[in-house]
KOLMIVO-432288 format. One record per residue: residue number from 0; z, x, y of N, C-alpha, C, CB in turn. Coordinates in steps of 0.2 Angstrom, whole numbers, plus 5000, padded with zeros to 4 digits. Glycine has a CB too. Layout:
N
R|resi|n_zz|n_xx|n_yy|ca_zz|ca_xx|ca_yy|c_zz|c_xx|c_yy|cb_zz|cb_xx|cb_yy
R|NUM|Z|X|Y|Z|X|Y|Z|X|Y|Z|X|Y
...
END
This chain:
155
R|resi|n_zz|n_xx|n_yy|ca_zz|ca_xx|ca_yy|c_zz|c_xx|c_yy|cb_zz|cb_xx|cb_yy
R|0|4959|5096|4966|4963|5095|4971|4964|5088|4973|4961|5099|4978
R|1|4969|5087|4973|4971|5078|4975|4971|5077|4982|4980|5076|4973
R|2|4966|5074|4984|4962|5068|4989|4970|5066|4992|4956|5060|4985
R|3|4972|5070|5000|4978|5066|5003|4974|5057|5002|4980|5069|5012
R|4|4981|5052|5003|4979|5048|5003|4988|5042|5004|4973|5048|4997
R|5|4987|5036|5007|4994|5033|5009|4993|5028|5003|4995|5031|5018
R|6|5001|5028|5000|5002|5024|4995|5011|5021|4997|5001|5029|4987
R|7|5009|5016|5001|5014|5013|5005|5019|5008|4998|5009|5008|5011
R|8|5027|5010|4997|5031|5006|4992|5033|5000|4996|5036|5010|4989
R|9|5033|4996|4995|5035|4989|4999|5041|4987|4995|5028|4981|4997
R|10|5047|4985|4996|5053|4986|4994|5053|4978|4994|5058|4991|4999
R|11|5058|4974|4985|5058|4970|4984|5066|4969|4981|5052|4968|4981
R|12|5068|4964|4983|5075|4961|4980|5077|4964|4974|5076|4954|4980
R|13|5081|4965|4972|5085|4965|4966|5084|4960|4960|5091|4964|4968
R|14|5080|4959|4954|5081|4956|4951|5073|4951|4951|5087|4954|4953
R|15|5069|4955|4954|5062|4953|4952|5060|4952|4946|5057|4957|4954
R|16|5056|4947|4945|5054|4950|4935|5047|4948|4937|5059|4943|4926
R|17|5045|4944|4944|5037|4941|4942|5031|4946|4948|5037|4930|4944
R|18|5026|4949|4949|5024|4950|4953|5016|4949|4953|5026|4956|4953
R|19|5015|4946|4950|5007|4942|4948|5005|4940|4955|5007|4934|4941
R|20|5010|4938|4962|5007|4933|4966|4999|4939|4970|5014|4931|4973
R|21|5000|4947|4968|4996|4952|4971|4990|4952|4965|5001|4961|4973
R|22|4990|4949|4961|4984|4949|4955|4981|4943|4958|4985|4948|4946
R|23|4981|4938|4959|4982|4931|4962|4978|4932|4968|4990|4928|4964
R|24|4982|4933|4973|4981|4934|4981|4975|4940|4982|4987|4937|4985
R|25|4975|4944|4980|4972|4951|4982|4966|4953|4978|4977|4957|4982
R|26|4967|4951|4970|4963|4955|4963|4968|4961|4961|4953|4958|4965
R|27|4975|4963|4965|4976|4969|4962|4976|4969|4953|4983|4970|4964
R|28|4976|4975|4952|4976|4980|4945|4984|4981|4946|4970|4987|4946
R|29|4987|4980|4939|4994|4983|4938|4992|4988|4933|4999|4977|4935
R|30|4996|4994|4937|4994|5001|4935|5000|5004|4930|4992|5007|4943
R|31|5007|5000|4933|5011|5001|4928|5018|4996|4930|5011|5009|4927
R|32|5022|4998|4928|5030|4993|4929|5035|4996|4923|5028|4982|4926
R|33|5037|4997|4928|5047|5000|4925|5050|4994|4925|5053|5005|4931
R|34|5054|4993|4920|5058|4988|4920|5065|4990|4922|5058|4985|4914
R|35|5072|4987|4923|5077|4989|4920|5078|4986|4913|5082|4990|4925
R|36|5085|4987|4910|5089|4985|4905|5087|4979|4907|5097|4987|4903
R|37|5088|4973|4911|5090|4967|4911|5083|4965|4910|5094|4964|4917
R|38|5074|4967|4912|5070|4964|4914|5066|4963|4919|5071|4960|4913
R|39|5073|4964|4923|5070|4965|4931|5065|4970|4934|5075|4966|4935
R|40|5060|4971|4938|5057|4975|4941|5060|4980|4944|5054|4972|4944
R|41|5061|4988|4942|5064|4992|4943|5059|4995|4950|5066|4996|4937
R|42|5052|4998|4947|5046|5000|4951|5041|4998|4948|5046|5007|4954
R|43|5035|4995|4952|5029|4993|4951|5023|4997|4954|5030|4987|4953
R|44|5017|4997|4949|5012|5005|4954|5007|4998|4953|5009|5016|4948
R|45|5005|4995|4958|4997|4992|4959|4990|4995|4963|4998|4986|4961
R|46|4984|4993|4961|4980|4996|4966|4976|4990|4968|4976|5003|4963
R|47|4973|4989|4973|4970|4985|4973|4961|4990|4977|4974|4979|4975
R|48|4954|4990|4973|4949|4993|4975|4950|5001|4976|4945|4988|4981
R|49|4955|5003|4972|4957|5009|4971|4962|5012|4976|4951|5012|4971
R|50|4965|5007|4981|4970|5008|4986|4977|5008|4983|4970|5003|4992
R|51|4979|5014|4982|4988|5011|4977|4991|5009|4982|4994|5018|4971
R|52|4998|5004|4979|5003|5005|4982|5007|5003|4977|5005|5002|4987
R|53|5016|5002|4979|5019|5003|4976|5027|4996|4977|5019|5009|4978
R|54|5031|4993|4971|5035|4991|4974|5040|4995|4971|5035|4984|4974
R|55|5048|4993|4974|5054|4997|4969|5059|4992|4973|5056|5008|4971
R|56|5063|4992|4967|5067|4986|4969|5073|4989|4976|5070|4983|4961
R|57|5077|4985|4979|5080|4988|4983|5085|4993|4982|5080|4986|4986
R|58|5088|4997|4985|5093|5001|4982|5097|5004|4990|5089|5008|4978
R|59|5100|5011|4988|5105|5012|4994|5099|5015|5001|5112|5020|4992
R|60|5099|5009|5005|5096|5014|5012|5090|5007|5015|5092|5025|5009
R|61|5090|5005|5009|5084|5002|5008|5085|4992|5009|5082|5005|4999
R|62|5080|4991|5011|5080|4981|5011|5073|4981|5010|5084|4976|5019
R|63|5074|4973|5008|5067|4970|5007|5067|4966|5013|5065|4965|5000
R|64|5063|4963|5015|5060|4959|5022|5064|4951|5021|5048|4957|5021
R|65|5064|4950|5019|5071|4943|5017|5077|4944|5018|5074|4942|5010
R|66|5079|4950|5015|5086|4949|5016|5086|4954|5024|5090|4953|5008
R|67|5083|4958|5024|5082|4963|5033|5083|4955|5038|5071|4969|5035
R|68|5079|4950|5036|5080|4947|5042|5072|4949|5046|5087|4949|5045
R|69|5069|4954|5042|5064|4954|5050|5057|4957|5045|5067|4962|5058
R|70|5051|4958|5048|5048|4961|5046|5047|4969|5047|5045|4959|5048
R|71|5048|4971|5038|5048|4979|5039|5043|4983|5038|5052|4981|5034
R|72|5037|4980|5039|5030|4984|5039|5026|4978|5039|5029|4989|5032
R|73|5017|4981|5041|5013|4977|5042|5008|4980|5037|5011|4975|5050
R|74|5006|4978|5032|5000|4983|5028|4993|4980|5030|5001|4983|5018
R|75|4990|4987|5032|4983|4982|5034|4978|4985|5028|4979|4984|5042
R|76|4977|4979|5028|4971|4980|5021|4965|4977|5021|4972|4978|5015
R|77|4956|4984|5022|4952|4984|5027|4949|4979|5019|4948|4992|5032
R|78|4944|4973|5018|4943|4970|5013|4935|4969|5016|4949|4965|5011
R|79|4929|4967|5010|4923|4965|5012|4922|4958|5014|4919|4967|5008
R|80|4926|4953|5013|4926|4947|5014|4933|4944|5017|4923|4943|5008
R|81|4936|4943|5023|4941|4945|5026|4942|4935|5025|4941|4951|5035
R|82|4939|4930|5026|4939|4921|5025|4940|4920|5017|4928|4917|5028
R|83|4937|4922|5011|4938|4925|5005|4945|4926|5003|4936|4930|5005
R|84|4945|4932|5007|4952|4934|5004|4961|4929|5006|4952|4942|5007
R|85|4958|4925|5013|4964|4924|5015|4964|4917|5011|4964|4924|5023
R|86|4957|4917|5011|4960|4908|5007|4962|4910|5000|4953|4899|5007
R|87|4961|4914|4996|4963|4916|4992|4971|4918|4990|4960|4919|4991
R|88|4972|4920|4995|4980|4922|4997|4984|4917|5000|4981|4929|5002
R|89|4983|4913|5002|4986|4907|5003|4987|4903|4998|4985|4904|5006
R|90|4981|4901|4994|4980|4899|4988|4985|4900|4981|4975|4901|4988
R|91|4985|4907|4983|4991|4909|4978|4997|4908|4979|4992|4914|4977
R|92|4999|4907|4986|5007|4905|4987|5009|4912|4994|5014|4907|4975
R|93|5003|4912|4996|5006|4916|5002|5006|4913|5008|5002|4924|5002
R|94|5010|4914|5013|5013|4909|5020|5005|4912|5026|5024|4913|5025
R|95|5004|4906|5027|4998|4910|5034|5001|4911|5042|4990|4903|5037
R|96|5001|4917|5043|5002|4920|5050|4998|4919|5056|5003|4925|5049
R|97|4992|4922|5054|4985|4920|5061|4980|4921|5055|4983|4928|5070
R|98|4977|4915|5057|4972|4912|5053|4967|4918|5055|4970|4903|5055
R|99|4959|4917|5051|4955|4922|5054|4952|4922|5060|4951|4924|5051
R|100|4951|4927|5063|4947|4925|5068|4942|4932|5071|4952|4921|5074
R|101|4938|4932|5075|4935|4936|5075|4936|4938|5082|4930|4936|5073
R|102|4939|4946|5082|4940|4948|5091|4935|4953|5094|4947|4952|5092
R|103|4935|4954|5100|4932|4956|5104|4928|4966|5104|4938|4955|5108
R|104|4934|4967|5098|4933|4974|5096|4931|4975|5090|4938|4977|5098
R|105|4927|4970|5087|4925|4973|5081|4926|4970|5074|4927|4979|5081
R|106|4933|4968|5074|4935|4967|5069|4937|4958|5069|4941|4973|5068
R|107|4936|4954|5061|4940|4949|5060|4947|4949|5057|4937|4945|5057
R|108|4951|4947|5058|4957|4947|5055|4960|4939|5054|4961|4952|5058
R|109|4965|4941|5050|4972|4937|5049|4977|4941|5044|4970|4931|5046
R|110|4984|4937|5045|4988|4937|5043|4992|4933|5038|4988|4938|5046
R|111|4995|4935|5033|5000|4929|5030|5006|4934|5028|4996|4923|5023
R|112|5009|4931|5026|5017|4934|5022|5018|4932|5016|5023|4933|5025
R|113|5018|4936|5012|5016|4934|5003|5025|4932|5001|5013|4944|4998
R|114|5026|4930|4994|5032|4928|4993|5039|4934|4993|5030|4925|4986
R|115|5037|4937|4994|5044|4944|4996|5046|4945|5004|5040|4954|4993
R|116|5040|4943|5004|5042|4943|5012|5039|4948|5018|5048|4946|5012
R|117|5032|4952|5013|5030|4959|5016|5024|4954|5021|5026|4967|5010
R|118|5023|4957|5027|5016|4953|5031|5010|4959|5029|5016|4952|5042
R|119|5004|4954|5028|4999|4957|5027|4992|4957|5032|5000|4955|5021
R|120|4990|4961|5033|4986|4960|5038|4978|4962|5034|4987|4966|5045
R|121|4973|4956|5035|4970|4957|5032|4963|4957|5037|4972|4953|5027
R|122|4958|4962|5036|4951|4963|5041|4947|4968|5040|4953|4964|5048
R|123|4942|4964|5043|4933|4967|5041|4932|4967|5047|4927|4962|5037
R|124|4928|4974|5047|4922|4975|5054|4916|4970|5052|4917|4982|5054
R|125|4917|4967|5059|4909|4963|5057|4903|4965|5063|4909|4954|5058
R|126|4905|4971|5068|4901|4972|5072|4903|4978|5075|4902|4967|5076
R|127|4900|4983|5077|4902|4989|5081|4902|4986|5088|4896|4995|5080
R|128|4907|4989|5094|4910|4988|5101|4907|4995|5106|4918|4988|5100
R|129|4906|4995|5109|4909|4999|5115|4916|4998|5119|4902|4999|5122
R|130|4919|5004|5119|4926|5000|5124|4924|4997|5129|4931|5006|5128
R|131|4927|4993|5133|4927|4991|5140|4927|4993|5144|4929|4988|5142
R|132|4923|4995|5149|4925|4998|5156|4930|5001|5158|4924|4994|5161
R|133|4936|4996|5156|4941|4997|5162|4945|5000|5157|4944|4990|5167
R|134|4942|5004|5148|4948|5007|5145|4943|5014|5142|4953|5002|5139
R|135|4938|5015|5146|4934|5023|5146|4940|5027|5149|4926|5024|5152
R|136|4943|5026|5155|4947|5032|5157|4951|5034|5154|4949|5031|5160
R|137|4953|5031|5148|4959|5030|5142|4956|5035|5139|4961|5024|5139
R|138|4950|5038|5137|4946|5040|5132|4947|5048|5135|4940|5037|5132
R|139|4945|5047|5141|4946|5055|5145|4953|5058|5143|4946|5054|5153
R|140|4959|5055|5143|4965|5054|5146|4968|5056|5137|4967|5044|5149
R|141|4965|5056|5133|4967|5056|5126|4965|5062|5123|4965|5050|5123
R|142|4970|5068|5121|4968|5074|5121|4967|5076|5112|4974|5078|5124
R|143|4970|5073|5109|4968|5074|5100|4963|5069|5098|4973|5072|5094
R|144|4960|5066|5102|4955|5060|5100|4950|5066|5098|4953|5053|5108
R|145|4946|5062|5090|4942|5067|5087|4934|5066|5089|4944|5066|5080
R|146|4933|5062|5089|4929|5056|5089|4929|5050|5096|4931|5053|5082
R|147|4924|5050|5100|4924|5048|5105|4925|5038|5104|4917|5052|5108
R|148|4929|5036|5106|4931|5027|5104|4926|5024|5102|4933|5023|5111
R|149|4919|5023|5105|4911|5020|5103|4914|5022|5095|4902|5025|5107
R|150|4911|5029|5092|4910|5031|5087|4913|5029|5083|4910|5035|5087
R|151|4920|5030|5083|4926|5026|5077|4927|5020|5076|4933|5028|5077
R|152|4923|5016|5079|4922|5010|5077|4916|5008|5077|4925|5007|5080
R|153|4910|5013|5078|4901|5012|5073|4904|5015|5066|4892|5018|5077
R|154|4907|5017|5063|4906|5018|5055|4908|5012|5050|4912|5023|5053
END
């Protein structure tokens, strides 16, 4: 039985031919690539530490983050060395958004936006939290919550 699991397609312009910046930036694995007739990048399957995703070029319904004018998704990607990975993704030709830093709840992050245009969120736990006081009631208040707030963020 196949392990549900999210394999997010990131949607790139018409006429791609190069996608190396995610081998570069991240360590992805290219798992496969459609071409069309011309060369261009039709759909791309990468994984990176066994996470797939996906690009396809754009088509009817569809835009890439460039040409939309805006940001069309944020991919967060949980990584073991979050300072690592970003100077490495800059390094490779990707824009910095929020440098790293480490917040209140647990987690370090940052952000940049790679050459297509997708933002990428990138973070590590470096510390288990208790919520704050003044957002326990929130916990009461929240009826599918599986797992009490503390807990989903000690794993």
């Amino acid at each position: 039985m196949t392990k549900t699991h999210f394999s997010p397609m990131l949607v790139i312009k018409s006429g791609v031919t190069d996608l190396d910046f995610y081998k570069r930036a991240l360590g992805a694995e290219e798992l496969r690539l459609i071409l069309n007739d011309d060369g261009t990048i039709h759909v791309g399957e990468f994984s990176i530490n066994g996470a797939m995703f996906h690009f396809h070029e754009a088509g009817k319904g569809t835009a890439d983050p460039v040409s939309a004018g805006a940001i069309t998704t944020i991919i967060g990607l949980f990584v073991d060395d979050v300072d690592a990975y970003t100077e490495r993704a800059i390094k490779a030709g990707g824009r910095l958004v929020s440098p790293v830093q480490s917040y209140d709840y647990g987690y370090r992050q940052s952000q940049f936006t790679d050459p297509h245009g997708h933002r990428w969120q990138l973070q590590q736990k470096y510390k288990s939290v208790k919520p704050p006081q003044h957002l326990l009631w929130q916990q009461d208040n929240v009826r599918h919550l599986k797992q009490p707030y503390n807990l989903c963020l000690q794993q």
